[in-house]
C-alpha positions in Angstrom: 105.2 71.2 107.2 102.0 73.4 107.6 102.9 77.1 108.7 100.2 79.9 109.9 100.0 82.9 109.1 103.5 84.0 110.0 105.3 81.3 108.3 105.6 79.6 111.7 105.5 76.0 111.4 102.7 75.0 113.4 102.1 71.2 112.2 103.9 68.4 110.1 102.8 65.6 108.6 103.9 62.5 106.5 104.2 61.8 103.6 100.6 59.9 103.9 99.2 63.5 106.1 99.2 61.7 109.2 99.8 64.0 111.6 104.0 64.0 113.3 104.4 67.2 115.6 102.6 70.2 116.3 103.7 73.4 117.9 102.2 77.0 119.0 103.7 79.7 120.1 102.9 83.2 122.2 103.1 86.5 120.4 106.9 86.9 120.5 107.8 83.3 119.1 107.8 81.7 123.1 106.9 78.1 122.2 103.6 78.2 124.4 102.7 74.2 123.4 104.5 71.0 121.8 103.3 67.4 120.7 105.2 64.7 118.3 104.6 61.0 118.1 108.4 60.7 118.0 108.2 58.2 120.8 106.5 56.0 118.9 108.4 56.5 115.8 112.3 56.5 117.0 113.0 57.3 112.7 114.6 61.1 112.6 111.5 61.6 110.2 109.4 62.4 113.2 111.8 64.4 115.4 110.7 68.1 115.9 111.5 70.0 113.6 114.3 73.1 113.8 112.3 75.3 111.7 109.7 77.0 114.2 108.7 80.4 114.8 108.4 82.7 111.9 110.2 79.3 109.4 113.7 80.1 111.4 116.0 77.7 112.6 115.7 77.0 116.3 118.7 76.5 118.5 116.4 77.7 121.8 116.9 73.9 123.1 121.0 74.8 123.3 121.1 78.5 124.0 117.7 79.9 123.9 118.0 82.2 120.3 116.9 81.8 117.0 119.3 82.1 113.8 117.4 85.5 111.8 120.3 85.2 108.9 122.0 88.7 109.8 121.3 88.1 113.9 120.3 86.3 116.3 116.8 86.9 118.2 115.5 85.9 121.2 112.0 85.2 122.1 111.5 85.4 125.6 112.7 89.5 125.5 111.0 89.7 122.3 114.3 91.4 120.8 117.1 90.9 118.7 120.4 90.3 120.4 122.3 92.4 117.7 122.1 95.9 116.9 120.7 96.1 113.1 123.5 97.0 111.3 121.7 98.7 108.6 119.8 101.8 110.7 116.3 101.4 110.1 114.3 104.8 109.8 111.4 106.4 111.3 110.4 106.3 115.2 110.5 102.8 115.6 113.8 102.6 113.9 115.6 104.2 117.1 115.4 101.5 118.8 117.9 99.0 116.5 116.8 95.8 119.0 113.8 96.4 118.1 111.9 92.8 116.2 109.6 93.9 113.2 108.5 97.4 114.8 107.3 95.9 117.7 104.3 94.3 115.9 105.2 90.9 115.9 101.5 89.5 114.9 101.7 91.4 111.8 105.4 90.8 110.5 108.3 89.2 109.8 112.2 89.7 109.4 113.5 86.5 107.5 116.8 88.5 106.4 117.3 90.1 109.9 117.1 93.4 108.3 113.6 94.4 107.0 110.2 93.9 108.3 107.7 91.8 105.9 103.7 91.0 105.7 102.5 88.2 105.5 102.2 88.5 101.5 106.0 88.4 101.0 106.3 91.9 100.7 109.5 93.7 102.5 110.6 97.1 103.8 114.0 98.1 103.8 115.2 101.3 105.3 117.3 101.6 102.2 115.3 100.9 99.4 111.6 101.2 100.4 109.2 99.0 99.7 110.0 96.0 97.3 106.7 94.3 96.4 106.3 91.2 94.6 105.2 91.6 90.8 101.7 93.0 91.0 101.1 92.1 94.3 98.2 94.1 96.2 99.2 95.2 99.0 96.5 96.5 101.2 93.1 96.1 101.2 90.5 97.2 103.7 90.0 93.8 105.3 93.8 93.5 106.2 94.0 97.0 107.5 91.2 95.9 109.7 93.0 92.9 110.6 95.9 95.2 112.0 93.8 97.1 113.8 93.0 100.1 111.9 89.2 101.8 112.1 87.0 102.2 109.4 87.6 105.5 108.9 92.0 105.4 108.9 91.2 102.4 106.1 89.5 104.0 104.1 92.0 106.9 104.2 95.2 104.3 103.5 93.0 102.6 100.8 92.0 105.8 99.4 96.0 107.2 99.4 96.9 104.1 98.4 95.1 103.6 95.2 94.8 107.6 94.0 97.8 109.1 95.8 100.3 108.2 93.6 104.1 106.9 94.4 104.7 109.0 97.1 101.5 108.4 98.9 101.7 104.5 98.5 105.5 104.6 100.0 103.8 106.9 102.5 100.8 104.5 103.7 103.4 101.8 103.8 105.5 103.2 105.7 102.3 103.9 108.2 101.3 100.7 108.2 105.0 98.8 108.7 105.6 101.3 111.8 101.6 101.1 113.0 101.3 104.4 113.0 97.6 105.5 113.5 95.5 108.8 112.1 93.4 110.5 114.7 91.5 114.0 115.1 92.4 116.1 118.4 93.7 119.4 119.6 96.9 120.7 120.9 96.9 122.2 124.5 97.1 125.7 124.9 95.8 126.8 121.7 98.7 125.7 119.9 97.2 124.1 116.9 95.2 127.7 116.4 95.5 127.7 111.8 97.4 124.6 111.9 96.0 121.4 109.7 98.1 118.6 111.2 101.1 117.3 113.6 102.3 113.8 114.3 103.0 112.8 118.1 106.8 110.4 118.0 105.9 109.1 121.6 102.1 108.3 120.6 103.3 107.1 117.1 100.1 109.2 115.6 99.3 111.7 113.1 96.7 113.9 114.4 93.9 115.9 112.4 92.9 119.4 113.6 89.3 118.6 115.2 88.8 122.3 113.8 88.6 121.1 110.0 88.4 117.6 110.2 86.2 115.0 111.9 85.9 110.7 112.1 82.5 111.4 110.5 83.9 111.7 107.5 86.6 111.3 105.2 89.3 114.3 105.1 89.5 116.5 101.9 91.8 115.8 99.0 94.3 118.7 101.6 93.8 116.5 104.3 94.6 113.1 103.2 97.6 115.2 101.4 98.5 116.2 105.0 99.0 112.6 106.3 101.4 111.8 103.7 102.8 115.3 104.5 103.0 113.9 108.8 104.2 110.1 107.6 107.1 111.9 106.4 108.3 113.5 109.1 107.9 110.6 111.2 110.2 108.8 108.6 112.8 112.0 108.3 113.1 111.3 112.0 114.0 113.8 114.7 117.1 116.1 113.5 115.7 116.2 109.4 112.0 116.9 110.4 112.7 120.1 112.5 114.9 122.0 109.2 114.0 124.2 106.2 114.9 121.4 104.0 112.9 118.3 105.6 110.2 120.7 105.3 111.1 121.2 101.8 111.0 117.4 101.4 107.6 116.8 102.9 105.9 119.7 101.5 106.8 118.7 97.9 105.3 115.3 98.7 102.5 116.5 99.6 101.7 119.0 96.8 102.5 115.8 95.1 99.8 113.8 96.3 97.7 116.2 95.9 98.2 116.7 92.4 96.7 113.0 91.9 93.5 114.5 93.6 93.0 117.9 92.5 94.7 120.6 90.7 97.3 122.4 92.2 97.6 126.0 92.2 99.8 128.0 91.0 101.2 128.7 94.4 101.3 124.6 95.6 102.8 124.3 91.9 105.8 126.9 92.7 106.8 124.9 95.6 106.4 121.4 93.9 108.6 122.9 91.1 111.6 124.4 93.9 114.9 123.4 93.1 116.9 124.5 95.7 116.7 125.5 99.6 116.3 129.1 98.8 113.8 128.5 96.2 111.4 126.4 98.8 112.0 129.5 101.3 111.6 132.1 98.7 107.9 130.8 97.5 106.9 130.0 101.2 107.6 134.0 101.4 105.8 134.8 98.6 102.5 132.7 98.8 102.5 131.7 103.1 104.2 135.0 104.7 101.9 134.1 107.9 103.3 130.9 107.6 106.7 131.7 107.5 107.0 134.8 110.1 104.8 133.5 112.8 106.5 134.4 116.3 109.2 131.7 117.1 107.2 129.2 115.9 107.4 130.6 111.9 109.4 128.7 109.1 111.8 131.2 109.4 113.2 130.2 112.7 113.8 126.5 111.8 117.6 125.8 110.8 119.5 124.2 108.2 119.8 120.3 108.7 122.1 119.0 110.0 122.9 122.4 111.7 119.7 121.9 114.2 120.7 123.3 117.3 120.6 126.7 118.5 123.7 128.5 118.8 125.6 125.1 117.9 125.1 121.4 119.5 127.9 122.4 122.0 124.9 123.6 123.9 123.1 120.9 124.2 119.7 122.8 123.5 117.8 121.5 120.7 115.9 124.2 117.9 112.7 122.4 119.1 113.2 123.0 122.4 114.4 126.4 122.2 111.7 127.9 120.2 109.1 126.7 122.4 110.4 128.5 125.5 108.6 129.1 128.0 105.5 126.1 127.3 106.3 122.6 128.1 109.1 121.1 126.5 107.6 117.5 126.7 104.2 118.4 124.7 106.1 120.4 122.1 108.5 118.0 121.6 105.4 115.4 121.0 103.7 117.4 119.3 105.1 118.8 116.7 103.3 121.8 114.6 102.8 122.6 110.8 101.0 125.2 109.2 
């Protein structure tokens, strides 16, 4: 059986490579176009194989689904039938019917539960990344191929390769959830002294157009900032808006930025925090615009999980609250940090 790049089987042969079958498929794994000799040759050898889309055993001819190991999936909605089990994170991970992310030309899910390149190499929402032993896993050609620009590969291939641990789960994690880096503004002035947000319904990380531009490749701060964004989109809703997932993302990206500059002795403080009050304390000491700036300062944010104001009973969200009276649709989009 000859597969493309998917793993699909697209063409068998015998055992001389005369050709048997061949079958193609649409984006989602629709069988778009069949052919077999089998006519000819009434031997079970050249019956169709079950094995199609994506190498998974077809039972569309009886009941139209195909057998992912952990659930079944069906082609024509382009969705699993099953709820994942196993919650995957980030944005795309709200949706748990969701197949590979929604980026079907790019991925796989042999096991059901974790979205895979082409290369072999699997995410799981549990463990991260597992890559095969010293297998490369981007390179500017394949983020071209998934439809990054020149200038977001050569910031993944620049994280990737000098960013360290953190930064290479980071781009990953970009990549698997086709997350793109853009420059652009907030309305309203709202992005007035801020670096970076990330937009959960345009699945981007934006660059202030103040301080950064497509022309050229952000600063060692910047590209720190992306891992900084990639984070929160990972964290999800709830953990992204509290002290402590900015605790979390911070750290990683003082981090990364240790791999491309040294860190000062402020950045080194809050890499070095322990606790909750430690993180808050140094964000005092070294940020104080940072953390007491109107309802939008650090200071405001609550303690996960305890992220609603005046208790979930109300039903009103910290990040809708504190961005009374602007749109609550663009705040909640667009999400702010320093």
């Amino acid at each position: 059986m000859l597969g493309d790049h998917l793993g699909s089987t697209s063409m068998t042969t015998d055992a001389t490579g005369v050709k048997i079958s061949e079958m193609r498929y649409k984006a989602w794994g629709e069988t778009r176009y069949t052919w077999t000799n089998a006519p000819a040759n009434p031997s079970p050898v050249y019956a169709m194989t079950r094995y199609q889309y994506t190498g998974q055993f077809s039972y569309e001819s009886e009941f139209g689904l195909y057998f992912y190991n952990a659930r079944w999936y069906d082609s024509q909605l382009g969705r699993f039938a099953q709820a994942d089990s196993i919650v995957p994170g980030g944005v795309q991970g709200l949706d748990r019917y969701a197949y590979v992310n929604n980026s079907p030309m790019n991925f796989t899910d042999p096991s059901g539960h974790d979205v895979c390149d082409e290369d072999g190499n699997c995410y799981s929402s549990q463990s991260g990344w597992y890559l095969q032993p010293n297998a490369e896993k981007w390179n500017y050609s394949k983020l071209i191929r998934y439809g990054y620009s020149d200038w977001e590969s050569q910031i993944l291939l620049k994280l990737y390769e000098k960013g360290g641990q953190h930064a290479r789960h980071g781009v990953n994690y970009i990549v698997s959830h086709n997350i793109h880096i853009m420059v652009g503004h907030l309305p309203l002035g709202m992005d007035k002294g801020r670096g970076a947000w990330f937009s959960e319904s345009a699945n981007t990380i934006v660059l202030n157009e103040d301080s950064y531009s497509t022309d050229i490749l952000p600063s060692a701060y910047g590209l720190s900032l992306v891992i900084h964004e990639a984070r929160h989109m990972e964290q999800g809703t709830e953990l992204s808006h509290s002290k402590l997932g900015e605790m979390d993302a911070w750290q990683i990206q003082f981090d990364v930025l240790s791999h491309f500059q040294p860190l000062t002795p402020a950045q080194q403080d809050v890499l070095n925090a322990q606790t909750l009050d430690e993180f808050t304390g140094e964000v005092q000491d070294h940020w104080s615009g940072y953390w007491f700036n109107g309802t939008l300062g650090l200071y405001t944010y609550p303690d996960y999980p305890a992220w609603c104001w005046g208790g979930c009973d109300y039903g009103l969200p910290w990040y809708l609250r504190v961005n009374f009276p602007w749109d609550f649709q663009i705040f909640h989009q667009f999400r702010r940090i320093k």
